[in-house]
N, C-alpha and C positions, 0 to 999 in steps of 0.2 A: 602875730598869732600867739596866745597863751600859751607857753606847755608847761608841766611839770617832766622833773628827771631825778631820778632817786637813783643814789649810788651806797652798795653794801658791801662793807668790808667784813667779812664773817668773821665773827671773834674775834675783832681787833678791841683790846682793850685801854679805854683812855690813858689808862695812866703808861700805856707804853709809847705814847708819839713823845717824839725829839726833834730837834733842828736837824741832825743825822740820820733819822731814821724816815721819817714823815715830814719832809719839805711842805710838799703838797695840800698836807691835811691841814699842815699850821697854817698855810699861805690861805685857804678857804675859809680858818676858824677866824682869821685876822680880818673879815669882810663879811661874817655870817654873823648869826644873832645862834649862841653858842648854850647851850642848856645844857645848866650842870647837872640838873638833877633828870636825868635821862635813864631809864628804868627798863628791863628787859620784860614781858610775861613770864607766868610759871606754869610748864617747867621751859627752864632758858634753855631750849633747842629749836635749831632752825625751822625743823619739820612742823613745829608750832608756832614760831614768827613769823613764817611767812604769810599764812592766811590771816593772821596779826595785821599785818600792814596792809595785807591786801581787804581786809574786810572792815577795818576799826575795832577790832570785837578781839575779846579773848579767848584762851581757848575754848576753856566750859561752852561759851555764844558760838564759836564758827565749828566746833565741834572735832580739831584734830587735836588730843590732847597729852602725844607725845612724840619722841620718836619712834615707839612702837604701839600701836592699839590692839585691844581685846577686841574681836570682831567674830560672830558664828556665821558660819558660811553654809547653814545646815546639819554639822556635821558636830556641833559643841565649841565655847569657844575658844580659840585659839589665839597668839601671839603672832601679828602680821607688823612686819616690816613697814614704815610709812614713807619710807626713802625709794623702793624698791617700784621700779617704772610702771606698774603692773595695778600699784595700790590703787590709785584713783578708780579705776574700773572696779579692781572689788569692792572697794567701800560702796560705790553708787549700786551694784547690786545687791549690796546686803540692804541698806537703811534708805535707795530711792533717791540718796542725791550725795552729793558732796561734803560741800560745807552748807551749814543752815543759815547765813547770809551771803547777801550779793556780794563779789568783788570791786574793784575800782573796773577791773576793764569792760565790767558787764554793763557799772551805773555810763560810760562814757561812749557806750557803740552808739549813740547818737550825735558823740558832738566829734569823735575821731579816731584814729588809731590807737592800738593800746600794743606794745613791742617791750616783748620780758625779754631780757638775755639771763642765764642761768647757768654757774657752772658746779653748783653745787650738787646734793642729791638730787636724782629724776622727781622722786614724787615730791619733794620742797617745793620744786620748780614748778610742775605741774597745778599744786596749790593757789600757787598765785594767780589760776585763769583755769580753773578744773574743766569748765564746760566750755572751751574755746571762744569768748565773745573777743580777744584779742587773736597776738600774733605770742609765741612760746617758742623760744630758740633753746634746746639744749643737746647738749652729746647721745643722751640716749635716743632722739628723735625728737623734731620740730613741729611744728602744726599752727596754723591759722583760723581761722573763723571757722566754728561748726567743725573744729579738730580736723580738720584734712590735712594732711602731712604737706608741708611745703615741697615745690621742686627738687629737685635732687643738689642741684647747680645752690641752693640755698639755706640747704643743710650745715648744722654746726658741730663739722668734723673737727672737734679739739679733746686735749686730756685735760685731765684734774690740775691744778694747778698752776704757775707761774706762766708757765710757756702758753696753754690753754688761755688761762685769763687777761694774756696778753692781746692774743688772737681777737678773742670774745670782746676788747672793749675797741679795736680797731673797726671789727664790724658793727659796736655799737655806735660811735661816733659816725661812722657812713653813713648805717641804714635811719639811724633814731635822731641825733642831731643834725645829721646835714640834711637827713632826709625831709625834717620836718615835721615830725609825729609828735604828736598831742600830749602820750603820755609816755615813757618809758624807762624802764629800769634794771640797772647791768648789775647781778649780784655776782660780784666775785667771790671765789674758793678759797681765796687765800683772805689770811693769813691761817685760815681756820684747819686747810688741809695737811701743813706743814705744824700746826700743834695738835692736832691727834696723832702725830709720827714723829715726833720729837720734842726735844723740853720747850717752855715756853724761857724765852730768852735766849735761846742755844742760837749759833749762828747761820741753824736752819730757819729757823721760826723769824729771826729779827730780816734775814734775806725774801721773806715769804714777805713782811710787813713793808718791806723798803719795795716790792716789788705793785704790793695793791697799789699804796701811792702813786705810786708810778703812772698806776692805770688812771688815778682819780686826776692826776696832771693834765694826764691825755685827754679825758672828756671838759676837763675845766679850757685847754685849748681848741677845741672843735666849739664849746660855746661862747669862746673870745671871737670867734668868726660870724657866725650868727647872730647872736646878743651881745655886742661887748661890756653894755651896761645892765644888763639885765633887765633890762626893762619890763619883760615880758615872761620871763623864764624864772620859776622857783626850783630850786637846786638842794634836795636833800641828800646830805653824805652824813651813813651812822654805819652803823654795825647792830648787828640783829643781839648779840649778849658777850659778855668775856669767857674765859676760861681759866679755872685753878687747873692744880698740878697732879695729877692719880697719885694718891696715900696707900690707900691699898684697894684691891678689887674683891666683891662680896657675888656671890653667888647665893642671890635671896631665896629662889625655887629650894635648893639645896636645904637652906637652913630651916625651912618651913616644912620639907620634908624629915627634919633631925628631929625636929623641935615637935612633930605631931598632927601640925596644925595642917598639911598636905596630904593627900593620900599617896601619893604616887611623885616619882618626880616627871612627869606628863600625864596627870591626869589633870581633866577640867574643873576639877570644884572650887580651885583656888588656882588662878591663870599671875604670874607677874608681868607684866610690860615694861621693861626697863629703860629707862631714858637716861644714858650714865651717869650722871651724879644725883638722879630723882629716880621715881618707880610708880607705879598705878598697880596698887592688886585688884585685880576683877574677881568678886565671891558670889558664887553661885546660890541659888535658892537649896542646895541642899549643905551648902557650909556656911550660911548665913548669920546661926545661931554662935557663931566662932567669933563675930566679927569682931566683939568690944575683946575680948581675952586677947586676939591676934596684935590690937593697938597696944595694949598693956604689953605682950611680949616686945613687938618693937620698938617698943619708947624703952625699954632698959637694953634695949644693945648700944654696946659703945660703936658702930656704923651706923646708927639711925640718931638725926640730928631731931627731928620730928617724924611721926606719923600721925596722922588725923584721917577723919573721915571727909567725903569730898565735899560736904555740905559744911564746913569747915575753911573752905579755900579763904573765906574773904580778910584771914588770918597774913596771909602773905601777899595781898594786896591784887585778888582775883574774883570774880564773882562765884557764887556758891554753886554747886552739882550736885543736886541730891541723888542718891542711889545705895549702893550697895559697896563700892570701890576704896579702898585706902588709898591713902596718895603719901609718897616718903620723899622729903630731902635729905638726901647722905649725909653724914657728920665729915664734918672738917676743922681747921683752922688756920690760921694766918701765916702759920710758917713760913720761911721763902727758902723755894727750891736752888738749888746749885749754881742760880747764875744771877739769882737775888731777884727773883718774881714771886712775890708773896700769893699765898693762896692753895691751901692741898685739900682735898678731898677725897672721900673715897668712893669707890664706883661700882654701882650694881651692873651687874655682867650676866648674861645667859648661857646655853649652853654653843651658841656659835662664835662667841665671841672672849672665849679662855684665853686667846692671847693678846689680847688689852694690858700693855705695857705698865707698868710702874712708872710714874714722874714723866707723860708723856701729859700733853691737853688733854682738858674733857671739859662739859658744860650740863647743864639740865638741872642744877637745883640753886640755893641762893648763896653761894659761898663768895667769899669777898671779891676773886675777880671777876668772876662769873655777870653779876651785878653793877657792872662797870663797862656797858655800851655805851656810844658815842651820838652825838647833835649836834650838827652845823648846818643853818640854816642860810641859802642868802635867795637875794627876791628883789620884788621891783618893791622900792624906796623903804630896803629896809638898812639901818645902820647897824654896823659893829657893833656888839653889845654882848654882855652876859646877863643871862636870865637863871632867875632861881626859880621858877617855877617848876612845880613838879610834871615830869611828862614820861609818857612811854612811847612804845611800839604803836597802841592804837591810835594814838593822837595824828597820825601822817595820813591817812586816810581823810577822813575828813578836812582835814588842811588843803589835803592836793585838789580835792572836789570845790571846797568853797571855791582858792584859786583860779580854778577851770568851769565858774559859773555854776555848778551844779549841786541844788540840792540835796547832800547827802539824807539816806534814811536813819532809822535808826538805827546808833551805834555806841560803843562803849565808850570812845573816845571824843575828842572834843579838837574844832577846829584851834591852829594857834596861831593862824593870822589876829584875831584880835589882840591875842598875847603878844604879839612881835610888833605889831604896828603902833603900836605906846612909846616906842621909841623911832617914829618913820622920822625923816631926815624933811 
């Protein structure tokens, strides 16, 4: 039986696996077909990789276009959380659906199961299968086909991190490898939850990395039972983007209310969504006329690396959004922080989140680590190799579909079995 199994190490970035840190990951890149040029979307947060890999499309196409979105619920609009378990239902009642392409586990209710494990944010999780045509395992609550909550007895009582992700890839190796499903995929927390709460390098973060591995061991031996040659089984282990180091924190609402160009600091003419080291401003039909002055003021702040408008995107290696919105990548540089992990940025912050540390992770725009996820591919009769070809986040969708016989729709991405099999054995 075909399956695909996709394993995510959230913000783990390449240039930090070692012989002592990542056994596991090297022992997999040593038998996988290995792509260096492996590229996150923009903005590089999870909340928008996810429907990334689950759709082939980028954000602008599958429609989540940060960690936080501008969304009017009636009321004018407002800054929702897209992490917060809750989102999914609101976004489908304001705009009628989800995301604006199909999933993998929706193209596959025909030929099998589709089993997410998830221990990152709810609505991350939930992105990956918004309309239930799989099976959704996470902490905030599980669900199956047509969203009905699983059994009780089948619930995935764990916490954030190590201990959790430990839990979470036991049951995925049970339910999803032994079990036999078609497609599935365990996105671990780590190393990603242990660098927004401390340095990257600190010997929290490096215990946080020694720990994914660990889990990536574990499914790599549950498929030595099953598959030992792979015959049948394509095996993707990446990471959704990297993480720089907090420079300093900007509080954009703030400064757009100094500066004039806000009425209010909560009023709606000018909403920011901040995605930490990126932002999206949503301007209204009555601050519209603002819009080009507004890019002029943030293209001279020494925090703003660029701003553009979103019809603009295909600048940074995205499809274009026309509308009314700015979109900012934070300024940075290459510095390396305290433990010699290069990459600092600084990070647009709201009013809930004032205590976003100094020199702790963050992600969401294009700063040198941030742009540093990971590719290991391995497969039935593919050899050990390195590939320079350029690839992203959307490329795995359609790769997993070919593999699994299925006609992908269209998508932004592109299958890379034909890439990979150039070098079959």
């Amino acid at each position: 039986m075909k399956r695909a199994v996709v394993v995510v190490c959230d913000s783990l970035r390449r240039d930090m696996m070692t012989t002592e840190t990542t056994p596991n990951l090297l022992a997999v890149a040593s038998r996988s077909v290995v792509f260096k040029d492996f590229s996150p979307v923009f903005p590089s947060v999870t909340r928008s990789s996810s429907p990334a890999i689950a759709t082939g499309c980028h954000p602008v196409n599958h429609g989540i276009l940060g960690s936080a979105m501008v969304i009017d619920e009636g009321t004018g609009p407002v800054c929702a959380s897209v992490g917060d378990p809750d989102f999914v239902d609101r976004l489908r009642k304001v705009r009628g659906t989800v995301l604006f392409r199909p999933t993998i586990s929706e193209l596959l209710q025909d030929v099998g199961d589709a089993k997410i494990f998830s221990n990152v944010s709810a609505g991350a999780a939930y992105l990956l299968d918004p309309e239930g045509y799989g099976y959704v395992y996470h902490r905030a609550g599980s669900y199956g086909p047509g969203r009905k909550p699983v059994p009780a007895a089948d619930r995935l009582d764990i916490a954030v991190g190590i201990e959790g992700d430990a839990e979470m890839t036991r049951r995925f190796c049970r339910d999803v490898i032994e079990g036999g499903v078609v497609f599935g995929t365990l996105w671990l927390s780590e190393p990603d939850n242990a660098g927004h709460n401390s340095p990257l390098g600190s010997p929290t973060h490096i215990a946080a990395i020694k720990s994914a591995d660990r889990c990536v061991g574990n499914v790599l031996e549950a498929i030595a039972v099953v598959d030992p040659h792979f015959t049948e089984t394509v095996l993707f282990v990446c990471s959704d983007h990297g993480m720089n180091s907090v420079r300093r924190t900007i509080d954009i609402a703030y400064q757009l209310v100094h500066s004039g160009f806000k009425s209010s600091y909560h009023s709606d003419d000018i909403v920011v969504a901040d995605s930490g080291t990126s932002a999206r401003i949503h301007i209204s039909n009555s601050a519209k006329d603002r819009k080009q002055d507004l890019i002029n003021f943030l293209n001279n702040q020494d925090w703003v690396d660029r701003a553009f408008s979103s019809d603009d995107l295909h600048d940074i290696g995205s499809p274009s959004c026309p509308g009314t919105s700015i979109v900012i990548a934070m300024a940075g540089d290459n510095v390396a922080n305290e433990y010699g992990v290069s990459g600092m940025s600084d990070c647009a912050i709201g009013p809930d989140e004032v205590d976003q540390q100094i020199g702790v992770g963050q992600h969401g725009g294009a700063g040198f680590g941030e742009v540093q996820p990971f590719l290991f591919v391995r497969g039935p009769n593919l050899r050990a190799s390195v590939s320079e070809a350029k690839v992203s986040l959307v490329d795995l969708a359609p790769t997993i579909l070919e593999h699994l016989d299925v006609k992908p729709p269209r998508m932004d991405g592109r299958s890379l079995l034909p890439i990979m099999t150039r070098w079959a054995v």
